[in-house]
C-alpha positions as CSV (number, residue, x, y, z in Angstrom):
1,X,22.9,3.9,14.9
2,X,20.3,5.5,13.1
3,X,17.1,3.8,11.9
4,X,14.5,4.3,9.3
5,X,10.9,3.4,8.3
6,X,9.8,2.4,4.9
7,X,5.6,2.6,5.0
8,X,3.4,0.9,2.5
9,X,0.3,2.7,2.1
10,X,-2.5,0.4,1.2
11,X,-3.6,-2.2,3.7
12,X,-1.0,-0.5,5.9
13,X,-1.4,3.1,6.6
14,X,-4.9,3.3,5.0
15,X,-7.6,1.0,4.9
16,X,-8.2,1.0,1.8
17,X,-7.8,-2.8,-0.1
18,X,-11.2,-3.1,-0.4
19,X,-11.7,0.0,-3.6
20,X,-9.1,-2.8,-5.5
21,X,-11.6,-5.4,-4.9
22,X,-14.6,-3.8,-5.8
23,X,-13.6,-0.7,-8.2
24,X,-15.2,-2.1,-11.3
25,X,-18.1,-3.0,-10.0
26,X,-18.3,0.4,-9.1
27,X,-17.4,2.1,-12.3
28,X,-20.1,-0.3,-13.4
29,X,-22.8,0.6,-10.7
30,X,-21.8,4.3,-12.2
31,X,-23.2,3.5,-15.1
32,X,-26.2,1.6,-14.2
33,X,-25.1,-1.7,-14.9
34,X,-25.4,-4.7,-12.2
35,X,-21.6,-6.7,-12.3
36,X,-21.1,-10.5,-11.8
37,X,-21.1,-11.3,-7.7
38,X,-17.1,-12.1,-8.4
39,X,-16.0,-9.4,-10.8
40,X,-13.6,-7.9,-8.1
41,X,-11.7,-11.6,-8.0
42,X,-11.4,-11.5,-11.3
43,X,-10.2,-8.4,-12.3
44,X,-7.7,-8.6,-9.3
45,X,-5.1,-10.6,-11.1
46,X,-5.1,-8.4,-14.1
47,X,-3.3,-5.2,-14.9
48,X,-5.5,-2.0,-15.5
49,X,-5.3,-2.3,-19.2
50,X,-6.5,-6.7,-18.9
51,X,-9.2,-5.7,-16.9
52,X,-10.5,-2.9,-19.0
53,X,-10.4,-5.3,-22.1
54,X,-12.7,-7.6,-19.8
55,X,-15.1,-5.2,-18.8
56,X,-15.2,-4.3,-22.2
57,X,-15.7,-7.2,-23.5
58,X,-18.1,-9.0,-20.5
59,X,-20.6,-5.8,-20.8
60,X,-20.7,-5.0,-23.8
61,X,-19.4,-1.4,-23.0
62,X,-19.0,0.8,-26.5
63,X,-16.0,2.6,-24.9
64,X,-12.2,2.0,-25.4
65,X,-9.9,0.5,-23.5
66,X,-7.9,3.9,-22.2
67,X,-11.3,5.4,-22.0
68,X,-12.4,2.6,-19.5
69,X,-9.1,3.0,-17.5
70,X,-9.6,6.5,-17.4
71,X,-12.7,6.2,-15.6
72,X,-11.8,3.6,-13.3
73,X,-8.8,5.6,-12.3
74,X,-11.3,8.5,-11.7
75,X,-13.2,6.2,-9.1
76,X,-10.1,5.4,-7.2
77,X,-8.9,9.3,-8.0
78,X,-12.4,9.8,-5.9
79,X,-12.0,7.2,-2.9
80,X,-8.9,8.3,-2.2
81,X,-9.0,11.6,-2.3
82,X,-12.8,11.8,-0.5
83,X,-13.2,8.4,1.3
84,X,-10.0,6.5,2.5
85,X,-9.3,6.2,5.9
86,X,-6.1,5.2,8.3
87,X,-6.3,1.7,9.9
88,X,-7.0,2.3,13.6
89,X,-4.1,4.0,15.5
90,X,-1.1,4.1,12.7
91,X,-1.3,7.8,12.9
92,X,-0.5,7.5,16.6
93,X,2.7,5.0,15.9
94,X,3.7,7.4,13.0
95,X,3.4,10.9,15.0
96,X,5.3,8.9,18.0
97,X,8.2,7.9,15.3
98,X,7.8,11.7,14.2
99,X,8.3,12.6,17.8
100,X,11.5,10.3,17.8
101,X,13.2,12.4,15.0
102,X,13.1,8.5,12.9
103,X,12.8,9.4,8.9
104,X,10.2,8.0,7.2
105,X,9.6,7.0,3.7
106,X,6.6,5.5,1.4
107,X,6.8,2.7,-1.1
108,X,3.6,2.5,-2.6
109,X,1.9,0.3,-5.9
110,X,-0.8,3.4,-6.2
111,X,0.0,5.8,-7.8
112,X,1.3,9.7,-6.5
113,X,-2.1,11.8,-7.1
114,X,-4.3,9.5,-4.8
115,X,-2.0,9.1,-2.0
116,X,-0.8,12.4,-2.2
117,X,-4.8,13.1,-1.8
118,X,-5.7,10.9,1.1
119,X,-2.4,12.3,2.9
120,X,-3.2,15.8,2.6
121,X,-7.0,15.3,3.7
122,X,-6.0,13.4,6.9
123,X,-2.8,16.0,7.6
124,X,-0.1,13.6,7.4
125,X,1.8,14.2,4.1
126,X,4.4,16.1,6.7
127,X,5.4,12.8,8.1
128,X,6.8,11.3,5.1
129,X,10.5,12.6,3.9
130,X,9.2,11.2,0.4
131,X,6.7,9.0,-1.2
132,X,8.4,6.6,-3.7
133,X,5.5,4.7,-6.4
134,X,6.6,1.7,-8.2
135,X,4.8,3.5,-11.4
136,X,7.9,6.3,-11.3
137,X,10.7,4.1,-9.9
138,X,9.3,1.9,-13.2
139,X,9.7,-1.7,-11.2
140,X,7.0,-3.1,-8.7
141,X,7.9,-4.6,-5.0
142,X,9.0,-7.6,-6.9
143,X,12.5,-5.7,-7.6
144,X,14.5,-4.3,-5.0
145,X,14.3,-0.9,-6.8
146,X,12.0,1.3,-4.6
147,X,13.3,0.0,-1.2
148,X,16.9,0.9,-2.2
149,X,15.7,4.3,-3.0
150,X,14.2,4.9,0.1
151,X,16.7,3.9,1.7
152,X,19.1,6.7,0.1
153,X,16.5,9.2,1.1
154,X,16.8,8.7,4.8
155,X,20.4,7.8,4.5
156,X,19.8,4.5,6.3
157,X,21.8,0.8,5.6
158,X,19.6,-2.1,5.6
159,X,20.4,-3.3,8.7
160,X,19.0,0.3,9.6
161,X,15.9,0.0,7.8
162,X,12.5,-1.2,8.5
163,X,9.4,-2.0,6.3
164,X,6.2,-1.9,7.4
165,X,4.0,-4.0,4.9
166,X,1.2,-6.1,4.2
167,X,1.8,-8.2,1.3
168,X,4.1,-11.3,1.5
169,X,6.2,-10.9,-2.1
170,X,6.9,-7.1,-1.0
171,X,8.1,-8.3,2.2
172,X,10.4,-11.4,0.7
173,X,12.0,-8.6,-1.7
174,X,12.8,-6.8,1.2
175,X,14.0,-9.1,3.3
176,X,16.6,-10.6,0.6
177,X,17.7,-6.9,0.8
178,X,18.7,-7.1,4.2
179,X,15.6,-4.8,5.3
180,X,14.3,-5.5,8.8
181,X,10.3,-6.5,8.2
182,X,7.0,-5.7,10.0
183,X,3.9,-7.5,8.8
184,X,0.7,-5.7,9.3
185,X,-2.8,-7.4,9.3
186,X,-4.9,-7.2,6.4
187,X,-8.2,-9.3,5.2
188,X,-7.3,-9.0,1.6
189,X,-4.0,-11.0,2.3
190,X,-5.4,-13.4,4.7
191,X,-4.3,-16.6,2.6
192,X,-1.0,-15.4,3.4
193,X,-0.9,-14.4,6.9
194,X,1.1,-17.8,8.1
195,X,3.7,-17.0,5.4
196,X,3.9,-13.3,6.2
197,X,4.4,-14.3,10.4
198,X,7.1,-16.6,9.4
199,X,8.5,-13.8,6.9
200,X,8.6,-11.1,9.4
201,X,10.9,-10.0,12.5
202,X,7.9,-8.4,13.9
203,X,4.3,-9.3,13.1
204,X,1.0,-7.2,14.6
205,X,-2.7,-7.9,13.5
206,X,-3.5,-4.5,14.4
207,X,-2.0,-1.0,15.3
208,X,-3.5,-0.8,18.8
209,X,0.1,-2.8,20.1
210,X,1.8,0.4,18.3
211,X,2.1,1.9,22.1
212,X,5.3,-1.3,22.7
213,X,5.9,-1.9,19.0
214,X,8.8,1.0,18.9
215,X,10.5,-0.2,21.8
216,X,10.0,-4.1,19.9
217,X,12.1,-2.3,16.7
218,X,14.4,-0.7,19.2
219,X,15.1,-4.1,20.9
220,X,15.6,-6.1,18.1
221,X,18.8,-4.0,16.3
């Protein structure tokens, strides 16, 4: 039977959750202007266009709405593409699934251009068969949508399929799917971490146990 890997990106494969929390204060430290101590809290329960009213709105800011989005979608554009960083050891647990001729997908909430730019700077865009974004599939993690389309990618069942994920409601939707789960560590979803170790078949708090995790997937088919 043959199995295959669906890879969230943030919190997952990069280390990279933190530019969510503090991107506006940022964009505002861009422009010279100090932000509230809890600005990233706030705006982290608001779509892009909420949090650019805010912004706009809390500072004053004589800019629109789509041009305040534009430039915090510039920062990001930046981190990614100059700044991000894998979690310790996931390149050696993808390379070794490489090695093991096991497709490999991306479901990601970011959009293409700035994982496609943090892949291509560390050299591993070849890994991935494709990367799937809940912008283009048009539903988020929530909706069984981008899973099932990874899934016809690598030509895999369910039962064949694994996720590798951070966030607890991704890993639920999954899960109802049929989709065998692995819960990775992550600060920025440590309120959750009891519900994600009960969620999963497999839970790690780091990649450094990636040396017995394949042979952990392999046992539990």
């Amino acid at each position: 039977m043959s199995t295959g890997f669906i890879f969230d990106v943030d919190g997952t494969i990069l280390d990279s959750m933190g530019i969510w929390m503090n991107v506006g204060e940022l964009y505002l430290k861009d422009m010279g202007i100090k932000a509230e101590p809890n600005l990233g809290e706030i705006l982290f329960e608001m779509t892009m266009n909420e949090g650019a009213e805010y912004i706009q709105k809390k500072y004053n800011l004589n800019l629109t709405t789509e041009e305040i989005c534009t430039g915090i979608n510039n920062r990001v554009y930046k981190f990614y593409e100059k700044e991000a960083m894998p979690k310790p050891k996931v390149i050696d647990f993808i390379e070794q699934a490489y090695e093991n001729k096991i497709p490999m997908t991306i479901a990601t909430s970011t959009d293409r251009p700035m994982i496609e730019a943090a892949f291509k700077r560390l050299h591993i865009d070849k890994y991935f068969k494709k990367i799937f974004t809940t912008t283009e599939v048009g539903h988020g993690k929530d909706k069984p949508d981008i899973f099932i389309k990874a899934m016809e990618e690598m030509e895999t069942t369910p039962k064949q399929t694994w996720l590798f994920e951070d966030g607890a409601y991704s890993i639920e939707t999954a899960k109802q799917l049929g989709i065998k789960t692995i819960g990775i560590y992550d600060p920025a979803s440590e309120k959750d971490q009891e519900k994600i170790r009960n969620l999963t078949n497999i839970y790690i708090k780091n990649w450094t146990e990636h040396k017995t995790l394949l042979k952990q997937i392999q046992n539990n088919k």
